[in-house]
C-alpha positions in Angstrom: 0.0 0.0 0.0 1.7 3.3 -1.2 0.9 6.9 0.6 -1.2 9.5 -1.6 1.2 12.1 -1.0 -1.2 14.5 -2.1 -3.6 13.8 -0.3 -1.4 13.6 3.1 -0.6 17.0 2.1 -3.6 18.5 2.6 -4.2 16.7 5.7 -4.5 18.3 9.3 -1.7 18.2 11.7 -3.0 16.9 15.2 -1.6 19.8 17.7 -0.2 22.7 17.3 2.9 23.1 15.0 6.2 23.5 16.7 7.3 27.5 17.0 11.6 28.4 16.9 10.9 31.6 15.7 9.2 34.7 16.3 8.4 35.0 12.4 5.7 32.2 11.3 7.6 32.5 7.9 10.6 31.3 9.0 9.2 28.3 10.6 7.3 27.5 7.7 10.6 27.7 5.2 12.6 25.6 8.0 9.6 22.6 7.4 10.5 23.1 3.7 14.0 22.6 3.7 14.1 19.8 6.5 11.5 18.3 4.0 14.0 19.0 1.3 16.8 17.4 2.8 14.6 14.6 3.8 14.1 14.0 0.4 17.5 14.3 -0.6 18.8 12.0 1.4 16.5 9.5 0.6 17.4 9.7 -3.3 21.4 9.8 -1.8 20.6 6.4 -0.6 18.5 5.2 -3.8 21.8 6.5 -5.7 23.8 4.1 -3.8 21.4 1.0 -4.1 22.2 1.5 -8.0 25.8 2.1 -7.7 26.4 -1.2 -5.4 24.2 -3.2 -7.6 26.2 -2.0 -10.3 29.2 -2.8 -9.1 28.1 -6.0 -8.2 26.0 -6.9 -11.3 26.9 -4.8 -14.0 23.2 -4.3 -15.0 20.1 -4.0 -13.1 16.6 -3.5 -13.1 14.3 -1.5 -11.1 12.9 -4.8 -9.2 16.4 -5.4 -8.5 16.7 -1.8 -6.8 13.4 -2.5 -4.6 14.8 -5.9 -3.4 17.9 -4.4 -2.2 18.8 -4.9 1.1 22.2 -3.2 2.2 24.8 -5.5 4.6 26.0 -4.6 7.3 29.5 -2.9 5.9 26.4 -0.8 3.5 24.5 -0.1 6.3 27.2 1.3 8.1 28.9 3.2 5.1 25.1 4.9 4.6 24.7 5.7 8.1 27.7 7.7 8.1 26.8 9.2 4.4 23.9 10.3 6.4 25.4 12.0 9.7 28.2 13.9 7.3 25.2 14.9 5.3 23.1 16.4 8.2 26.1 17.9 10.1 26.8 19.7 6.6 23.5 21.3 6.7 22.9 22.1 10.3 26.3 23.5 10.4 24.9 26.7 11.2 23.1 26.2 13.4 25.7 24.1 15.1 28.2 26.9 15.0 25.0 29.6 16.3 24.9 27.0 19.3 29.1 26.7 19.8 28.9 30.6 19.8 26.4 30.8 22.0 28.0 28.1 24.7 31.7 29.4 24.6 29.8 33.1 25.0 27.6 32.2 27.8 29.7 33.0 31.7 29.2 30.3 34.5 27.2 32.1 37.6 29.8 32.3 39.4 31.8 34.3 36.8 28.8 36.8 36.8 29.1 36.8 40.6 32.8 37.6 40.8 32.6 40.2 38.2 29.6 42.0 39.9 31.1 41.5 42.9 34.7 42.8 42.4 33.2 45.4 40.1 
């Protein structure tokens, strides 16, 4: 049974949707683009279904890409395909949140410096 896309699209979410920022618009875009690189890794991983069958066949069909099922060396190989890929978008936002912990003074810095002036 395949998903109508479509028609999922169009469908309520239950709850209120999540806020980060103060500008709807920006939360809205964010969706997008995680949606976006959702879907690119997803074709990332199709892409190396055909290139291991490939390798290993020389020719394929689309059946053949359907039936795959990675090993455990593939498995592994994608799931680090998949964190380099997500650090190299968030990177950003990893970066905003380095800044903002290496910026950030321990209470009792804030004490001393009040307290010595």
């Amino acid at each position: 049974m395949s998903l109508d896309w479509i028609d999922r699209a169009g469908a309520k979410p239950k709850g209120a949707r999540p806020k980060y920022f103060e500008d709807p618009a920006i939360d809205r875009l964010l969706s997008i683009v995680m949606a976006l690189a959702g879907e690119v890794a997803v074709v990332k991983e199709r892409l190396d279904t055909v290139e291991r069958l490939l390798d290993a066949q020389g020719s394929i069909t689309r059946a053949d890409i359907e039936a795959y099922a990675p090993d455990r060396t593939a498995g592994h190989e994608r799931g680090l395909m998949h964190r380099e890929f997500a650090a190299r978008i968030l990177r950003g936002v990893q970066q905003d949140m380095e800044s903002l912990q290496t910026a950030e003074k321990s209470m009792e810095d804030v004490s001393k410096q009040l307290r010595d002036g």
